[in-house]
C-alpha positions as CSV (number, residue, x, y, z in Angstrom):
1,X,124.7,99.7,73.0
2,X,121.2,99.5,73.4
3,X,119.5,100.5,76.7
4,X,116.5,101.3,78.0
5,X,114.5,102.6,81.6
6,X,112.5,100.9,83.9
7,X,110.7,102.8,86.8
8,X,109.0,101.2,89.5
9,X,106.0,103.0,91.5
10,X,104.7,101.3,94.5
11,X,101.2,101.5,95.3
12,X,100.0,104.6,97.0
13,X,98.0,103.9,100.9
14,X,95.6,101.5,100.8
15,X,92.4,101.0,102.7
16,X,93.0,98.9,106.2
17,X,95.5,100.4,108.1
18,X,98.6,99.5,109.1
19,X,98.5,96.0,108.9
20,X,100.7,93.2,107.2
21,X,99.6,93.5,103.8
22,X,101.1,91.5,101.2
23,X,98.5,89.1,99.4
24,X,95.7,90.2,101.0
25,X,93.7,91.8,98.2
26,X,92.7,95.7,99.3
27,X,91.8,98.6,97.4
28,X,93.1,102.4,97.4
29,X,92.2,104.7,99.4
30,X,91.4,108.0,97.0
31,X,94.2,109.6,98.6
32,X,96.4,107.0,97.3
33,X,95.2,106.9,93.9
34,X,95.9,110.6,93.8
35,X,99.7,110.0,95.1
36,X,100.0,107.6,92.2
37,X,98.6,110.2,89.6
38,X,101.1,112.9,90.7
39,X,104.4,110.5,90.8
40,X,103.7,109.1,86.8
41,X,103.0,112.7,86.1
42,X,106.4,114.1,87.2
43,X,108.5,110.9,85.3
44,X,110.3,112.7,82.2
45,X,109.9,111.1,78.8
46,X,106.6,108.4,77.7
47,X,106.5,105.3,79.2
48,X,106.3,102.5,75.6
49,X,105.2,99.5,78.3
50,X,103.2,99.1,81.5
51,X,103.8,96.1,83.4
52,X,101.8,95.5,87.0
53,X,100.8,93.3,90.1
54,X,98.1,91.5,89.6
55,X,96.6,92.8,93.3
56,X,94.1,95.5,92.9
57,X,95.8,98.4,94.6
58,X,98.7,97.9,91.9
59,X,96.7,96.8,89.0
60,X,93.4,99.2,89.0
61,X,95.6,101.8,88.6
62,X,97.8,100.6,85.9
63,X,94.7,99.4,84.0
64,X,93.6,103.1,84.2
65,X,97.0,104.3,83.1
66,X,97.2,102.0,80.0
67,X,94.2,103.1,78.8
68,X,94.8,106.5,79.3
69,X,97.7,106.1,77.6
70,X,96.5,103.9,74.8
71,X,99.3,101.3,76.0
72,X,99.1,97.1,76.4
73,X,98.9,96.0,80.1
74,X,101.3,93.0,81.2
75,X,100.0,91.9,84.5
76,X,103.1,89.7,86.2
77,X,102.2,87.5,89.3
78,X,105.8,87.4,89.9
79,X,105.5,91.2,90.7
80,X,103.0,90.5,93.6
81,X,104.1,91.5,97.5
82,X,104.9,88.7,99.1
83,X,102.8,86.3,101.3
84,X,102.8,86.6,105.6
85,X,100.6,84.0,105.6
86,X,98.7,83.4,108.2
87,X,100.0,87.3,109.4
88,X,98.4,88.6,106.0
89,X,95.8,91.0,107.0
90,X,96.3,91.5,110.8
91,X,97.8,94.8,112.1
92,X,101.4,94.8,113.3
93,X,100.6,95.4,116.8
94,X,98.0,91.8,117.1
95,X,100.8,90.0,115.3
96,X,103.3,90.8,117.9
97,X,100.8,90.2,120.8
98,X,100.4,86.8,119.4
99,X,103.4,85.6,118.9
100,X,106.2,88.3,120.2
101,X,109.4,86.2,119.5
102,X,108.8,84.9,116.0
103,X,107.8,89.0,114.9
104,X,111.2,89.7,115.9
105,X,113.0,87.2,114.7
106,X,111.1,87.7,111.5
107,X,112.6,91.2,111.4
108,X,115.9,90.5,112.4
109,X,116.7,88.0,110.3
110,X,113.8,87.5,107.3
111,X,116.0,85.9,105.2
112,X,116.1,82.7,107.7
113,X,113.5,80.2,106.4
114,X,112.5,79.3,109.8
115,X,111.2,82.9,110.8
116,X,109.1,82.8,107.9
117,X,105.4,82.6,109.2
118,X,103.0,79.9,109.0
119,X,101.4,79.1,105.8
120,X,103.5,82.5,104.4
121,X,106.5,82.8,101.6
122,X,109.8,82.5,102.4
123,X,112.0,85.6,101.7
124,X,114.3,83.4,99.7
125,X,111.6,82.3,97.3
126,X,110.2,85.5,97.3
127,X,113.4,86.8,96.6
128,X,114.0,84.2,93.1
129,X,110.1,84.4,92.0
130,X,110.6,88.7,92.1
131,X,114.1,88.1,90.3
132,X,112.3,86.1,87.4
133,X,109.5,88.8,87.5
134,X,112.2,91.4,86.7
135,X,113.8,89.3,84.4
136,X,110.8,88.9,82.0
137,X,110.2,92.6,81.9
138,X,114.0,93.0,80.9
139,X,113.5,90.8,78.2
140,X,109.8,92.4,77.0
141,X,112.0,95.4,76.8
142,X,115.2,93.8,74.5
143,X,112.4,92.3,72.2
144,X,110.6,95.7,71.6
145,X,114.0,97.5,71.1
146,X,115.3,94.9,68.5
147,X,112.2,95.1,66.5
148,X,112.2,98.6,66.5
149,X,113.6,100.3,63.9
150,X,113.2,104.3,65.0
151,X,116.9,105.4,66.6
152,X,114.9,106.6,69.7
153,X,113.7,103.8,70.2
154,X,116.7,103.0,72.3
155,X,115.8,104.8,75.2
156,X,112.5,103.3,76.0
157,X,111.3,103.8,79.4
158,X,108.5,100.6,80.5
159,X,106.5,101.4,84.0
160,X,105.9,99.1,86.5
161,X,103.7,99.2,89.1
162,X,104.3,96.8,91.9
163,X,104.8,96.5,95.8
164,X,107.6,97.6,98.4
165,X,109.0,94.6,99.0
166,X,109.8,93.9,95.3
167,X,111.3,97.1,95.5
168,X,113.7,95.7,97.8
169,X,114.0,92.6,95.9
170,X,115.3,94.4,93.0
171,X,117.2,96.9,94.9
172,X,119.2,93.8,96.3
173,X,119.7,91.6,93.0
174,X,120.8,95.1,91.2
175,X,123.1,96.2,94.1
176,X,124.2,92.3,94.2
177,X,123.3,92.6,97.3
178,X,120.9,89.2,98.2
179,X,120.0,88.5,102.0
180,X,120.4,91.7,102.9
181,X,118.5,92.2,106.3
182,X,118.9,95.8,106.3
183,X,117.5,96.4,102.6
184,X,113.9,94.5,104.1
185,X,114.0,95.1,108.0
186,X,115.3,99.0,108.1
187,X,114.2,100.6,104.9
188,X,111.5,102.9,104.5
189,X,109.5,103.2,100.9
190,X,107.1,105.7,101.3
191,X,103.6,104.6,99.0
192,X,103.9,106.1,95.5
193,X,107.7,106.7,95.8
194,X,109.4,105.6,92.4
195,X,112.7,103.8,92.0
196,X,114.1,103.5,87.9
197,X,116.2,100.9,86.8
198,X,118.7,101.7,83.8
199,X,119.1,98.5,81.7
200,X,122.0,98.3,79.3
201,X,123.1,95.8,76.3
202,X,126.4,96.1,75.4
203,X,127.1,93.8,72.1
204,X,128.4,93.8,68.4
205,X,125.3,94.3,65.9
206,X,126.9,90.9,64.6
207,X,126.3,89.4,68.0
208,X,122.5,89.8,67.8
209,X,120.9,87.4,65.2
210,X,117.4,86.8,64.6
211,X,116.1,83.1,65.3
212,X,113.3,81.3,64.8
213,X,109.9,82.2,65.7
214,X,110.5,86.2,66.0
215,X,113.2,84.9,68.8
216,X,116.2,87.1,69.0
217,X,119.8,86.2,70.9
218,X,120.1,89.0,73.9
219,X,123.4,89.9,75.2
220,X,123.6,90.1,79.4
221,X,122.4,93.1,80.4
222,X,123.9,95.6,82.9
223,X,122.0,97.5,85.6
224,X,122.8,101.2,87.4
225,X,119.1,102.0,90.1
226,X,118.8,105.2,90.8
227,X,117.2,105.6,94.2
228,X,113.9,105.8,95.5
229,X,112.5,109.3,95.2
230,X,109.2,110.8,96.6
231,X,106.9,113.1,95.1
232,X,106.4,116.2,97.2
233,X,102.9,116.6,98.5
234,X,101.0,119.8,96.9
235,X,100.4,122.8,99.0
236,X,97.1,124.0,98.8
């Protein structure tokens, strides 16, 4: 068995408010960045990977990261938030004074195409381009570990910075638990909190054969989350 780690870190609070903010490019607020800084520095083991959002309060401070850790940066657009559209940007309270009745049918059932607002992603799509986001960094992962040759190599551990709601999404294909309302409408993830992944192959050595082109055949992999956790907040 081979298996590996990934842990997720959402962005820490971002400049603007509280508003909807899911493509809407904003940066970090310096008490953000600082969040970020203390979560990575309480995850056990080195991380072998980075992987990111390409949005600038996720990537910024992977970029800093990677090169403070002398490690390559994979930026993955399927790893961005998704988009409100025409609600991107606006504060929760002008979206609901605009148009009351869609906002909550939006959060009481997001997984219904028609709430989705105008111009914006539906959850479902959101759901399947987060899903192939995931995927890819599960594979990155099986490659490195089959071309490794050190025994701890095995227990790599990749990072991933990235957004609530593909926190969710992830949450939900690992718990098999798609279109989930409660997973998006009624849970809290704190900015900076961090959510880890286990990722497991379970095959014969014989099973896994080297192909063409440095390609190798990857059993299915298995998946265990271990729930969000939050980084206490330093007394002074």
């Amino acid at each position: 068995m081979k298996q590996a780690r990934i842990v997720f870190l959402r962005h820490g609070e971002c400049e603007g408010g509280e508003i909807a903010r899911g493509q809407i490019d904003v940066a970090l607020t310096e008490q953000g960045r600082e969040k970020m800084h203390q979560a990575v520095s309480c995850v056990p083991l080195p991380f072998m990977q980075i992987f990111s959002s390409p949005l600038v309060r996720c990537q910024h401070f992977a970029t800093s990261i990677a090169q403070q850790l002398n490690l390559p940066l994979t930026v993955l657009p399927a790893l961005q938030e998704v988009n409100f559209g025409v609600w991107d940007g606006q504060t929760y309270d002008a979206i609901y004074h605009a148009s009351p009745s869609q906002f909550d049918a939006y959060w009481q059932d997001p997984w219904h195409v028609a709430n989705t607002p105008e111009n914006g992603e539906s959850l479902v799509d959101f759901y399947q381009r987060v899903q192939q986001g995931f995927m890819a960094v599960v594979d990155s992962m099986w490659h490195t570990l089959y071309a490794a040759d050190e025994p701890e190599a095995n227990h790599q551990q990749a990072l991933v910075v990235t957004h609530g709601g593909v926190m969710r999404c992830i949450m939900a294909y690992v718990l098999k638990s798609s279109q989930n309302n409660g997973l998006f409408a009624n849970l809290a993830i704190p900015y900076a909190a961090i959510m880890s992944v286990d990722v497991y192959w379970d095959a014969p050595s014989d099973d896994v054969t080297s192909l063409v082109d440095n390609q190798t055949h990857q059993p299915k992999a298995t998946f265990r989350l271990n729930w969000p956790q939050i980084v206490p907040t330093e007394t002074r």
